[in-house]
N, C-alpha and C positions, 0 to 999 in steps of 0.2 A: 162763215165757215173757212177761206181760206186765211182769215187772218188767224183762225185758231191753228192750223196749219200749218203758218210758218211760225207761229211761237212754237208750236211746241219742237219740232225741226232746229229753230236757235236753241232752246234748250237741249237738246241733244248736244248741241253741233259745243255746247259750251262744257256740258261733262266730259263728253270724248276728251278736248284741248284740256282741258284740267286732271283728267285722268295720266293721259301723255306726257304733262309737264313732271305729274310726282313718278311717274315711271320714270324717266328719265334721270332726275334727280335720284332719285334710290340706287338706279344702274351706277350713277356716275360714284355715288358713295362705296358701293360693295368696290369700285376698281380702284380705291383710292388709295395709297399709303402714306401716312402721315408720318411715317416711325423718326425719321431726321429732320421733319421743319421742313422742306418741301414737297410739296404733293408731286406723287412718282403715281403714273397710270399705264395700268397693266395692259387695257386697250387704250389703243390713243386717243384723246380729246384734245380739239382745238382750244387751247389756252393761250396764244399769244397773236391773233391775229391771222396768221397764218398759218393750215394744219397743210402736214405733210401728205402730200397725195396719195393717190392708192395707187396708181403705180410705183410712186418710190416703195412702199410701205410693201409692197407685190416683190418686188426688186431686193430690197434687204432680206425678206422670209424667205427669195429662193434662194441665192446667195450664203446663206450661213445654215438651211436646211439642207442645203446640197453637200456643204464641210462635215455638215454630222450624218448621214448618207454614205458618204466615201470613207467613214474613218479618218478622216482628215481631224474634226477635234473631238472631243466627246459630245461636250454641250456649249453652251456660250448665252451671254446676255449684253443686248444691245440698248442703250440708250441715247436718246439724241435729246439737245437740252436748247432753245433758244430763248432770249429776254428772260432768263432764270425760269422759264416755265416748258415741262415733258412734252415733246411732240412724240415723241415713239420709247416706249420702253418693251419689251420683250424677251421674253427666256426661250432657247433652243435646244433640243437633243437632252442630254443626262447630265446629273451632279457625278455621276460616278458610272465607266461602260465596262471597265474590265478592272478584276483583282490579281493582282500576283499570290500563286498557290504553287507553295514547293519549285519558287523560281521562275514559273511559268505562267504565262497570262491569259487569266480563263476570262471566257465574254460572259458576263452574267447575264442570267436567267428575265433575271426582272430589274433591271436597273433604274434606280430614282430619277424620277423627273428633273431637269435643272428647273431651277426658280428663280424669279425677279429677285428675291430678297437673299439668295445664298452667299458663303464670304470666299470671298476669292483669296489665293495667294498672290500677290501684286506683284514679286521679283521684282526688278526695278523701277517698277511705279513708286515702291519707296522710296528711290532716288529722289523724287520729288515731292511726293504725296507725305513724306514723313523729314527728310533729312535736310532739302533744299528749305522747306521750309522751319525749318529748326534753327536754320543760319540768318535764314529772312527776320526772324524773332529778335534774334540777339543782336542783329546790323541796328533794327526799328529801336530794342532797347539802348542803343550804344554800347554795348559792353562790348563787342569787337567791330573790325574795320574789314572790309574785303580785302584791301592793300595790306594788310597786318601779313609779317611771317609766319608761317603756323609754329615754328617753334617758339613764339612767342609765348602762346597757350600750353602747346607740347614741349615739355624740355629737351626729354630724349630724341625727337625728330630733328637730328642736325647731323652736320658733316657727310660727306662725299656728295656736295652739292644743293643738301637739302636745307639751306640755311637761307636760301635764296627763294623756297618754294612757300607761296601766299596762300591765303584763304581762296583767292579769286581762281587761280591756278588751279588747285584741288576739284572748284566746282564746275570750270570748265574743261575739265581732263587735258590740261597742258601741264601738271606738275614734273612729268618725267619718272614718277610709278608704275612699277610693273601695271599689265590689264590684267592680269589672274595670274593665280598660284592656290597649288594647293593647299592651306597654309594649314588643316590641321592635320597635316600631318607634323607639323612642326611645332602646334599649340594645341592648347584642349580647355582652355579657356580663354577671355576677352584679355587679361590682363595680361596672357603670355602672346595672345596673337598681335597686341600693339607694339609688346616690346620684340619680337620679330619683324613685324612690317617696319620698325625702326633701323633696325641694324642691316636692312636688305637696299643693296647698290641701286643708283638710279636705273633704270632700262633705256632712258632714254635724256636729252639736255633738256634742262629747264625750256619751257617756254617756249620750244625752238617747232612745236607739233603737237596738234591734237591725239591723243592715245586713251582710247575708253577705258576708264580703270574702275575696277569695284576695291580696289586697295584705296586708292583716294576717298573715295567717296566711304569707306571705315574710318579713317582717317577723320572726315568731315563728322561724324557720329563720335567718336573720341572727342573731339574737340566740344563739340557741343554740352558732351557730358563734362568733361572738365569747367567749361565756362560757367556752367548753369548750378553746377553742385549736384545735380541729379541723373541717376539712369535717363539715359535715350528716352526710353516706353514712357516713363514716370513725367517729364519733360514735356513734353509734347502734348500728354494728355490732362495735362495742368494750363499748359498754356494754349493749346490748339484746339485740341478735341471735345474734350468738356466745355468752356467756351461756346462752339459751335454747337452744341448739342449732339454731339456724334457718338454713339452707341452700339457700332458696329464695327469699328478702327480699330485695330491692335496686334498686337506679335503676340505670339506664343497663345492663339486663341483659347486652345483646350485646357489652358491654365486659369482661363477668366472668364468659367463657364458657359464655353460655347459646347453646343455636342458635333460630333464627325458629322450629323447627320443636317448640319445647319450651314456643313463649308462644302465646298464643291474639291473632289481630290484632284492629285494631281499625277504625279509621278509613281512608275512602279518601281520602287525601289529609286537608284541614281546608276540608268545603267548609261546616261550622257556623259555624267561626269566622272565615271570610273573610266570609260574607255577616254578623258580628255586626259587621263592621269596613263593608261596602260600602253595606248598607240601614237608611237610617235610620227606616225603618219597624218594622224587625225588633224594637225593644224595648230596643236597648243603646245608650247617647249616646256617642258619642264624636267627636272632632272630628278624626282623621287621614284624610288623602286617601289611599283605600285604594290605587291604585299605587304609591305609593312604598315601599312593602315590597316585596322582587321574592326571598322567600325562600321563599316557598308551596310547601309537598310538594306534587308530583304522583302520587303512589304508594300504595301499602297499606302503611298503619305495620303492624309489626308486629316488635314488641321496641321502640320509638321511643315515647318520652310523648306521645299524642296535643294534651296540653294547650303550646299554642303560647306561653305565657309560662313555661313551666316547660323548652319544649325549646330555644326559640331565644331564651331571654332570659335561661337560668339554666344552661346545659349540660346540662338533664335532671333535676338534682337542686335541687329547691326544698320550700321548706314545704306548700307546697298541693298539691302533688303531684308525679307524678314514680315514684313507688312502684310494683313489681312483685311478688308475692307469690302463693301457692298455699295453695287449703282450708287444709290441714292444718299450714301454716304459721301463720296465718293463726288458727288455734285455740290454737294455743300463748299468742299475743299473749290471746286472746277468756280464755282460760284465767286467764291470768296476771290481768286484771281483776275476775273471776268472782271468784278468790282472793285477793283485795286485795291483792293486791302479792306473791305470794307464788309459789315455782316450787319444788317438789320436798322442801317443806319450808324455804326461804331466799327469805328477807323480802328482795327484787329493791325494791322500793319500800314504804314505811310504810304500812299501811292507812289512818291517816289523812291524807294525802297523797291515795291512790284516792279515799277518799269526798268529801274536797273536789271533786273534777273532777268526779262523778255527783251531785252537789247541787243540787236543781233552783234556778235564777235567779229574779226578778220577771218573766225573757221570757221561762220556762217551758225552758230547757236548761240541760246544764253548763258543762264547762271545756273547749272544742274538741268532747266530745259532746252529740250536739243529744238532748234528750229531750220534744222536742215531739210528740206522735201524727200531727199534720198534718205535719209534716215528716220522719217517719221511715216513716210507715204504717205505724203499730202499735196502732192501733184495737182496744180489747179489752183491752192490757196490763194487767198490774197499775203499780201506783205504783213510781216510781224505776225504769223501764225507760231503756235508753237506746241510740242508734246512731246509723247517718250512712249516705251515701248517697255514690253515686261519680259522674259525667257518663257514663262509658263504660259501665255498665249493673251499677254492682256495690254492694251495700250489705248493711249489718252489724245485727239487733237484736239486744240482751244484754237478759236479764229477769232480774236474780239473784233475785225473788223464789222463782220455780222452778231457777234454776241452769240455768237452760237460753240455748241461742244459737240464731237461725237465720241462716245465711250462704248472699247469692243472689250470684254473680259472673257475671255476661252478657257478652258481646263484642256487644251493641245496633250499634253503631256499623256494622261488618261489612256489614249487611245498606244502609246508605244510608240517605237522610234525603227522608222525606215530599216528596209536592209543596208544601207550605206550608215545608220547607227543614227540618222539625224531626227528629229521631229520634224513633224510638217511645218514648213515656210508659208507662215500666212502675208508674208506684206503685200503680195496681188489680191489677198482678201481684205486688207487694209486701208487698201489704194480705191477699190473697188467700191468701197462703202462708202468716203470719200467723196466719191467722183459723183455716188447714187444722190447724196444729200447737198452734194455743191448745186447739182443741175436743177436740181428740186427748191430749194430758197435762195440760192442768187437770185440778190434782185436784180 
């Protein structure tokens, strides 16, 4: 009797364990997202050995639940990426909190959830995610040199000093290019805004100082399209994007059917960059009489580059920005760095070509990435980290010491812009998240 007993007891004990294993299995499918070639998990699964605690995991939800909370962003999506495999990926707050109505910023009613999978505006994530690597292409192809003049490739980009200014220059912001300008007030297309940024005096001597320029870095996007024979977008997604299987990467989204309801908005209207243009208090010089541009959205971008020399100066696609893209898109790229050039086992770009661009400068960054701590808010790193930072609320660190990424993407903007006219200052949220995932997988 009790041997019948405990058979049937191990029979039990043996459905249950096989019950649980296809549960489990099932659960981990429904979280899966296969859409770019790496699996993105919506709740976190240990995939590399080590999973991120539940206190870190506790610590990042209050953290960027407290930003959306205070109005600080709208929403945001956080992904942490180690040994090319998701320890934490997660959507917070809304794709969209408030609409501009008759000028005025109404809080909706019912506002859409943000999502793991929505497209962010990157702002100057393109710097890197689209342009830096565009140059990376052409150095691997041979067809330019980092030491080349850029009026080598640009004809028009010469005289009053600029004959002297390199490809390298451009990508580490030491050319001596204004940092901004309004420029369509001066242009209304790409062709009229080069031959402008051409004829416009240095701001500053070659080489003599680092000066953050989104003029360079068009510059770097010109050149690329001259060298290649092709549009920027067309370029890239010939040689990068497709390639990598990325299906979610691109300027001027609602042109290549994405709907509003798949990108996360941004800005109400450009009331940052009107006031950078009206008040000379605000910190920016420039000399245009801010009515005479009468092109000003009135509306919530959303799918539209917020940045106003890259929408109404370049068609949307420009080297500083312009760029649309999703987490998991977005890792493929992060991935592809990680692995020096490498995607599936095929060498996409030369490792030594990557390491030139992560080599830290005498101004302490790279080649298009910045790997300054103060600049990136990565206090704590180990050596050779490196990332960048977007205007619209979104920014990238890579540490290959540990093979790990953390990617923060915010819709900031959304929420409006202070009484002093600024958006909220996330780099203590930056730093912060940071410092949550350093103390957590340092080994």
């Amino acid at each position: 009797m009790h041997r019948a007993v405990f058979r049937n007891m191990l029979w039990i004990m043996i459905v249950l364990l096989l019950f649980h294993n296809h549960t489990t299995r099932a659960a981990m499918q429904d979280n899966a997202d296969y859409s770019s070639g790496i699996m993105s998990i919506t709740e976190p699964v240990d995939m590399s050995g080590k999973l991120l605690s539940q206190s870190a995991k506790n610590s990042v939800d209050s953290l960027l639940n407290a930003q959306v909370m205070q109005d600080h962003i709208a929403g945001a999506v956080v992904q942490i990426a180690r040994n090319g495999a998701i320890l934490y990926k997660k959507a917070y707050g809304f794709a969209q909190k408030f609409e501009l109505v008759n000028n005025r910023m109404v809080r909706l009613n019912n506002p859409g959830p943000m999502t793991v999978n929505k497209l962010f505006d990157l702002a100057s994530l393109t710097k890197v995610f689209a342009t830096t690597f565009g140059i990376m292409l052409l150095v691997n192809q041979g067809k330019i040199h980092l030491d080349d003049p850029v009026h080598l490739y640009l004809k028009e980009f010469r005289g009053g000093g600029k004959d002297k200014i390199t490809i390298r220059q451009l990508l580490n912001h030491t050319s001596g290019l204004n940092e901004w300008r309004p420029l369509y007030y001066h242009a209304h297309n790409k062709v009229e805004t080069y031959n402008y940024i051409c004829q416009l005096p240095l701001e500053y001597k070659v080489g003599e100082g680092r000066h953050y320029s989104d003029l360079g870095f068009m510059m770097l996007g010109y050149l690329i399209e001259k060298v290649s024979g092709q549009p920027l977008d067309e370029f890239l997604s010939k040689e990068l994007y497709v390639p990598l299987g990325l299906k979610q990467t691109t300027f001027n989204p609602l042109e290549h059917g994405f709907s509003k309801s798949e990108i996360a908005a941004t800005s109400n209207g450009n009331p940052y960059e009107y006031r950078m243009v009206a008040d000379s208090t605000f910190g920016y010089r420039t000399h245009e009489y801010v009515n005479s541009f009468t092109g000003w959205r009135h509306y919530t971008l959303r799918g539209e580059v917020n940045d106003g020399n890259a929408y109404y100066a370049n068609g949307g696609v420009a080297g500083h920005a312009g760029l649309f893209s999703t987490a998991s898109d977005l890792q493929v790229l992060i991935n592809l760095m990680l692995n020096n050039g490498s995607y599936k086992g095929k060498a996409l770009i030369n490792s030594n070509v990557v390491k030139k661009f992560v080599t830290k400068d005498r101004f302490k960054n790279g080649l298009g990435w910045d790997m300054d701590p103060y600049v990136i808010e990565s206090h704590g790193s180990p050596e050779g980290t490196y990332g960048h930072t977007g205007f619209t609320g979104t920014s990238v660190v890579i540490i290959p010491k540990y093979n790990l990424s953390i990617l923060l993407l915010t819709n900031r903007q959304n929420v409006g812009v202070d009484k002093a006219g600024y958006y909220y200052n996330l780099n203590h949220v930056r730093q912060k998240l940071v410092n949550i995932i350093l103390e957590d997988v340092n080994p």
